[in-house]
Structure formats: structure tokens, C-alpha cells
N, C-alpha and C positions, 0 to 999 in steps of 0.2 A: 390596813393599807395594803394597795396588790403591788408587786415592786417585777420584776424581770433582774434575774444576775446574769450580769454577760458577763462569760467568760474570755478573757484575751489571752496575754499570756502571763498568766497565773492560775496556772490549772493545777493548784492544789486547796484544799480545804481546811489546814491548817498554816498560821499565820498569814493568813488571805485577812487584813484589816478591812477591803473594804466589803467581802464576805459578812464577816461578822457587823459591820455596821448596817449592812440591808439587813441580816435577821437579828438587831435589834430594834432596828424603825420600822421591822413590815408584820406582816399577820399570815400574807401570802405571798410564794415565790413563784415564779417559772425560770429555772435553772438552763440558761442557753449558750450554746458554743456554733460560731457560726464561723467555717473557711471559707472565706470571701471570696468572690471569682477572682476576682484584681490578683489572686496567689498563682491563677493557671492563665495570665496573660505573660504576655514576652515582652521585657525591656527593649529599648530602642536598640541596645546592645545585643539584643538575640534571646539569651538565657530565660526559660522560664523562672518566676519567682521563687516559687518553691520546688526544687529536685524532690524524684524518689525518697531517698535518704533522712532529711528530714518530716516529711509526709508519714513515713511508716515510722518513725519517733513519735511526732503528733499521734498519729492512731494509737499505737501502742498507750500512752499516757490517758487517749479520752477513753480508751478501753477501760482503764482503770479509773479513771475519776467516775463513768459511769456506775461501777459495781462500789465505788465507795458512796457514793449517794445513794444508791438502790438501801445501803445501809442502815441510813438514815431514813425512808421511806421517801423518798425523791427519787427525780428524775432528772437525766442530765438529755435537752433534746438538741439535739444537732441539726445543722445545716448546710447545704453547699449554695451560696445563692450572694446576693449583693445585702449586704449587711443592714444598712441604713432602709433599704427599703423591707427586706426580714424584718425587723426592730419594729418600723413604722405599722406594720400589719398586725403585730402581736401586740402590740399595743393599744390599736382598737378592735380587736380579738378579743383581749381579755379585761378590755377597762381597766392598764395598768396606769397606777399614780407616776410610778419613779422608775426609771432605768438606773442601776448600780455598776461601776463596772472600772477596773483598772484604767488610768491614769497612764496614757504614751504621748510621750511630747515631741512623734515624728509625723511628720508632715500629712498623711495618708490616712494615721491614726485622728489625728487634730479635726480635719477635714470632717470623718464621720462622725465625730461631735458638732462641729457645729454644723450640719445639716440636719442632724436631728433635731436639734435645738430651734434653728431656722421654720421647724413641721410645729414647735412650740407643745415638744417633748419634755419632760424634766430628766433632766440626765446628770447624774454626780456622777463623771470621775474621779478619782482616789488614789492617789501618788502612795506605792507602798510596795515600789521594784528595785529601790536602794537602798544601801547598808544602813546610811544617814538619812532620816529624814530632813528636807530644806528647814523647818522650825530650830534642828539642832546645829546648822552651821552656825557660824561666826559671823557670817554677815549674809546680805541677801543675795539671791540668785543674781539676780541682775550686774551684781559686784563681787561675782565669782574671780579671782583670778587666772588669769590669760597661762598662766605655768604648774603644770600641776606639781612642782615641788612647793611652787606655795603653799595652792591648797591642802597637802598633805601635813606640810608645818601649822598650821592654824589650827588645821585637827589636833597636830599629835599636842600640842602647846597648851590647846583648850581642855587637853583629859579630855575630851567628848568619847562616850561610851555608847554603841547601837542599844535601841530600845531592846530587851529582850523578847524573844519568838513568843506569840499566844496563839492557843488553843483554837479549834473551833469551837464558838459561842456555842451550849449546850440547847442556847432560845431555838435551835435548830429542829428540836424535836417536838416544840409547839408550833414551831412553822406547818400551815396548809399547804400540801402540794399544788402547784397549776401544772399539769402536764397534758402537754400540744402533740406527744405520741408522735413526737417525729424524730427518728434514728439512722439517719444519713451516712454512710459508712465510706469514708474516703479509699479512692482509687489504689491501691499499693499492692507492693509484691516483695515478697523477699531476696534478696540478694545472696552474695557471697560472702559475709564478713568476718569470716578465718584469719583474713590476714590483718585486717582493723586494729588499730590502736585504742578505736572504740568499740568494739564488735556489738552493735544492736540489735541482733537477733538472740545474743547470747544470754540465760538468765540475769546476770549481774547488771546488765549494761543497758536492759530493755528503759523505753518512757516510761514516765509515772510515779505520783508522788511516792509512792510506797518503798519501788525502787529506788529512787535517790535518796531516798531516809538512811535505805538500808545499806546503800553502798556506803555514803557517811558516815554510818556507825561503821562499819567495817575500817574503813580509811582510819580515823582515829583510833581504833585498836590494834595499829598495828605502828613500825619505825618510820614509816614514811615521811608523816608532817618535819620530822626531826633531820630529813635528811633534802628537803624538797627544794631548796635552792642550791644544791652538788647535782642535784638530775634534772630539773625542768626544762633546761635547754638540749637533753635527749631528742633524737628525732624518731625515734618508733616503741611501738611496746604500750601494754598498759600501767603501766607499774610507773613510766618516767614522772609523770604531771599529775594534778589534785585528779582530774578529769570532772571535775565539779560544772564545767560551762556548760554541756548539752540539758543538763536538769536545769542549770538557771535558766537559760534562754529560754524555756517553754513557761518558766516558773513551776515546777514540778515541788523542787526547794527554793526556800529563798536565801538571801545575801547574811542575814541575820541568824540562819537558823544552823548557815557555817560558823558565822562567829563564835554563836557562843558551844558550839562543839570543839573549837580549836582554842577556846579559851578556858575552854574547861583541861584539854589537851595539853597548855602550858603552866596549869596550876598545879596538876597532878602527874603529868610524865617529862617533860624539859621542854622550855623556853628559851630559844636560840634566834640566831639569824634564819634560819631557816622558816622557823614557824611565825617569825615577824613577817617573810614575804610571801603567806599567803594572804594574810592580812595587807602587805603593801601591795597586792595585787587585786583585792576587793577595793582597794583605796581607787586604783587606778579605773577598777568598773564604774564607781561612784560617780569618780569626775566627769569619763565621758558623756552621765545623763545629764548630768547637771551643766556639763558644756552645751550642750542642744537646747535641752532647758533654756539656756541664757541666749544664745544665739539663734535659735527656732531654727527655719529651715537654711541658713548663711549656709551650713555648711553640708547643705547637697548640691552646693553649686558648683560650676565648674574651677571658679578661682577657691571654695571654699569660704573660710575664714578673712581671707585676704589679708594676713598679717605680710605675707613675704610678696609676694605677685608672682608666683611660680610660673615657669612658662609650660603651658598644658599643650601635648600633640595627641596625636593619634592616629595610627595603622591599625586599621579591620585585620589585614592579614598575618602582621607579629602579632594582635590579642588573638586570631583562632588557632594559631600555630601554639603559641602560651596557652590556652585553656585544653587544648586537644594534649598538650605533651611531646609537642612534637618540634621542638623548637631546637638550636643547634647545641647546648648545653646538656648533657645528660641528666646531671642533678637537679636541674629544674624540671627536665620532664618527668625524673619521678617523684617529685612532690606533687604536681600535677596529675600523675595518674593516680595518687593516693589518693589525690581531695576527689577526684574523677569517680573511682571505684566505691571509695567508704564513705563520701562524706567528710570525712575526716581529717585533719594535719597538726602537726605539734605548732606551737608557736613559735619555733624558733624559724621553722620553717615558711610560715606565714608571710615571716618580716621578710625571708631572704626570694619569696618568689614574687611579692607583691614590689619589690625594690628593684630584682628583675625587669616585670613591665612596665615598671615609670623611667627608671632608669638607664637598662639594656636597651628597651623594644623600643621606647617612645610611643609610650600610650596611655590614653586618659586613664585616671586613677578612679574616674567612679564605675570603669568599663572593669575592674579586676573586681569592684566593691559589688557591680553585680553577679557577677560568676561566683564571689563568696558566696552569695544571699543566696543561690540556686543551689549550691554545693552543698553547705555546710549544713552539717545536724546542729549544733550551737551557736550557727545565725543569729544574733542580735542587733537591734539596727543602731543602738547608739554606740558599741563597740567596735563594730565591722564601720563605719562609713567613719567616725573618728582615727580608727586605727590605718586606714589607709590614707586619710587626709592628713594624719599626721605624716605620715614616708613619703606622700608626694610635696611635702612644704603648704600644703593648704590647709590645716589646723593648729594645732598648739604649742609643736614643737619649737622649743628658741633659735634651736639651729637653723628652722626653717626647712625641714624635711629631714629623711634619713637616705643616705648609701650603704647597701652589701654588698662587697665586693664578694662576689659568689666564688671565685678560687680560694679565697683566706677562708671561708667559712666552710668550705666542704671539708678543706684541710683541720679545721679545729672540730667541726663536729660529726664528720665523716671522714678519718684519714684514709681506714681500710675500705671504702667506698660498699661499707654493709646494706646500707639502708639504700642506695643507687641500685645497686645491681638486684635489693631485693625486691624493691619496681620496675623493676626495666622490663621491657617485652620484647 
């Protein structure tokens, strides 16, 4: 059987489940990675989809998924073009049976399933970008609960334990290559990122599975996990936070493949509060796919969720003032120049410039959820548009949004005004 693996985001070849389930059902591959144009269009909001920043992550990572399939005597052939109809050409190109391919339950994603499908494609998507799979919850998607302390309770209640990480299938090496000798090199340049809390040009911090493998192991071999809830609300530095999100987001590593290194990490070096909230903080990645999952597209809407009926404004001129950094607030303009320059922002900060523009500015909350999505190298969609819908009161939070009062919090987590003045221009 001739199958097609598309790659989304899960561009690695181990613990890639539905990898190994096309080279157990196929005979022959053609191994494809396609950036869609939909990434270099502009939100109604302005912001291209995807910034610089993550672009040259993405490259950096297919650079290397490339030369780890070359390994295997495969090809990895890339694309810049509109996916659906990409797909549809190689498909009667090479009389392929199956399209294989990651499982995204957001809107855009959903869309080029079923167009395919609609061409009377065969296409299996494959859920396999969360800690839990849906089979191992406690009850169904559909009857997720609205609070994720619930959800977290039912986990922790049920003993449910993540499947452990497998291997790439070895069927890999009887796999026939199909290669279409197309190697499309995405647009990118390198920056400045000296001062980054991420720095991606830097060996340690580059895309790619190998990369994140190897920063993991380093992470676990050393105090950190043991100390990682006294420093994650740090606002600069590499050392504050796991830094584990930019490798998920692409899926370079996966959700699983932290677990059972931090679980290994509590067996054999200490088991604290600390190493329990990285784990409650995969809990909390979990929920939000499984929130979208359950609600589909509710909650790219302007009311969201519509648990509270939040009242939604909007000013063009406080969000280009708040995205440029130029707004009356010092500390908010240099979290903004940071996400500006690197890509990059700690989460503490996230919450307090995102609370900024719903709160200070009076501005739509999916106008900041876009600037994230152009910004960010560990852009995820069910992360980013949940984590702002929840501070504008349009997702899941009980209280029905969140306030930063941005004087109280410079004061707790920038008294000496370090990380301020180390942005400022």
C-alpha cells in the first residue's frame, strides 16, 4: 500500500504513533512537510501568522528531521504552497491509497481534513499531541469538565498514568521510499538572540528533535526540576522555567516523552512540590486540547466560551501602541519588546501583558492571541487562544477572567526594576 506522511506538528520520528502506524500499514512512503500560505497571510488584526522567530525554529527543526530520514534512506520533501491542493496533486502523482497525518482539532486544521476528504481522499488523522490520550480519561470528551481542577482531580483520583514513549517502528527500514525531490527552503535570517531567554540561534536552544532530546536529558541531570516552582515565575534568563514549550509546540519532543524523564527524575533524585508542577503544568497543556476538542471552534469566537458574557472592546491604537511597546507603562513595554525582539516571554509575564490589553487598553483578547501567534517561537494554538480566553473571561476560568494589577506585580517580581530597564531602549 502507497501511503503519504504528512507532517504537522510533530516533527519528530520518535514517539510519532501515527508515524509508526503508516509504517506499519504501508509498503511505501512519501514523507511530506508542507507551510501553508494561510502562515504568510495577515490577520484582520494586521500580524502576519507566522514571525521570523518561529520560521527559523521551524527551519532549524526540518533541517534536522531532513538528515534524520536521509538516515533511514528517506526523504523528507517540503513545500510552500496551499496544502489541500499540495496533498490533492501527490496523491494522483503517485496513486497514493492513505494520507497519514497528526490529529489538530483547531479550526483551519479541521477545515483541511475535511476538504480532502470532500476530493474522496482517505485520510486518518491520529490524536497523539497529548499527555493523555482521550481513551484514558475518565469519561468522554464531550463531558470534559468546564474547571480544570476537576479535571485534574479525576486524573489524579483515577491513578491514570501517560502511555509510555515508543520507539520509531524499525518497519521503517522495509519501507520503499517515494521521493517527489522537492526541497523548499523557508524564507529566514538570523537575528540577535544574546539577550533571549530562548536564544535560537544558540547550539543548546536550536529546533529539532535531537535538540530537545538533548536539552531534556541535560534538564533532568541537573537541580532544577527540584527547585522549578521557587523560579518559574522569574521573568528573564534561561535557567528560570523547564523551557520545554518551543520543542512541544513544533512537536520536536513530545508530552510523554517529558513525563517519563521527570518520572524517572522523582524516583531516583527527589519528589517534591516542585516536580509535581511540572507535571501540573502538562496537566494544564492536556486540558486546553481537550477543551477545543469538546467545544470545536466556541472558542475563537469573540464572546468565546460564553460562560460569563464578558463585555469585549476594542482600540486599533492601544493594541498597536501595546504590540509596538510603546504604551504609557514601562514594564509592559519591555515585555513587549522582548516578545518583539526574541520571540520570546516568561509566563508570568504573558499573563501580566495579556491582562494589560483586555483590561488597561480595552481590547479584544483574540487581537493579543494574534500578536502571540506571529511572535511566539512556542506558539500553540490550543494553549495561546485558551490561555488568553481564559484572562479575558471567555474560557474556563470560574472567576470568569483574570486582573494583573501591573504595579503589584512589577513590585513582586521586579522590585529592582532589572528586567525593565534590561528592555528598555
Amino acid at each position: 500500500m502507497r501511503a503519504i506522511y504528512w507532517f504537522r506538528n510533530d516533527l519528530r520520528l520518535n514517539d510519532n504513533l501515527s508515524l509508526n502506524l503508516a509504517l506499519e500499514k504501508c509498503d511505501e512512503i512519501l514523507f511530506v512537510y508542507i507551510h501553508d500560505i494561510t502562515n504568510e497571510t495577515k490577520y484582520s488584526w494586521g500580524p502576519l501568522r507566522i514571525g521570523q522567530h518561529r520560521k527559523l525554529f521551524l527551519s532549524q527543526g526540518l533541517t534536522e528531521l531532513k538528515k534524520n530520514l536521509i538516515e533511514y534512506g528517506h526523504q523528507l520533501n517540503t513545500y510552500t504552497d496551499n496544502s489541500v491542493i499540495i496533498l490533492s496533486n501527490l496523491v494522483k502523482k503517485y496513486q497514493i491509497d492513505t494520507i497519514y497525518c497528526e490529529s489538530i482539532r483547531a479550526p483551519d486544521e479541521i477545515k483541511q481534513i475535511e476538504l480532502l476528504e470532500d476530493m474522496k481522499i482517505n485520510i486518518l488523522p491520529f490524536w497523539h499531541s497529548s499527555l493523555f490520550m482521550q481513551d484514558q480519561l475518565p469519561f468522554n470528551v464531550k463531558e470534559l469538565p468546564n474547571a480544570f481542577t476537576d479535571f485534574r482531580k479525576a486524573i489524579e483520583l483515577g491513578e491514570i498514568k501517560p502511555a509510555e514513549p515508543v520507539y520509531l517502528s524499525k518497519r521503517i527500514f522495509n519501507i520503499k521510499p517515494i521521493k517527489d525531490n522537492q526541497s523548499v527552503v523557508l524564507d529566514t535570517y538570523a537575528l540577535d538572540y544574546n539577550k533571549s531567554s530562548f536564544p535560537i540561534t544558540h547550539k543548546n536552544f536550536m529546533g529539532g528533535e535531537k535538540s530537545g532530546i538533548s536539552y531534556l536529558k541535560k534538564y533532568f541531570q541537573t537541580e532544577k526540576p527540584g527547585v522549578y516552582k521557587k523560579t518559574r515565575n522569574q521573568l528573564m534568563g534561561v535557567n528560570f522555567s523547564t523551557k520545554f514549550s518551543p520543542w512541544l509546540s513544533l512537536g520536536y519532543i513530545s508530552a510523554r516523552q517529558i513525563f517519563y524523564f521527570l518520572d524517572e527524575y522523582e524516583n531516583t533524585v527527589i519528589k517534591n512540590e516542585s516536580t509535581y508542577w511540572i507535571f501540573f503544568e502538562l496537566l494544564w497543556r492536556d486540558y486546553f486540547r481537550f477543551i477545543i476538542d469538546k467545544f470545536e471552534r466556541k472558542i475563537f469566537y469573540k464572546q468565546g466560551l460564553n460562560f460569563f458574557k464578558a463585555e469585549i472592546k476594542h482600540s486599533s491604537r492601544n493594541f498597536n501602541l501595546w504590540k509596538n511597546g510603546k504604551t504609557s507603562n514601562k514594564f509592559i513595554n519591555a515585555g513587549m519588546t522582548e516578545l518583539k525582539e526574541t520571540g520570546f516571554l516568561s509566563n508570568r509575564m504573558r499573563q501580566i501583558v495579556a491582562s494589560y490589553l483586555i483590561n488597561e487598553l480595552s481590547c479584544d483578547w483574540r487581537a493579543g492571541a494574534a500578536w502571540f501567534e506571529s511572535q511566539l517561537i512556542d506558539y500553540d494554538v490550543y494553549s495561546n487562544h485558551c490561555n488568553w480566553a481564559y484572562i479575558a473571561g471567555c474560557g474556563t476560568d470560574p472567576r470568569g477572567g483574570r486582573y494583573f494589577n501591573v504595579k503589584k506585580q512589577r513590585e513582586t517580581h521586579d522590585p529592582h526594576a532589572q528586567y525593565e530597564n534590561f528592555w528598555s531602549h
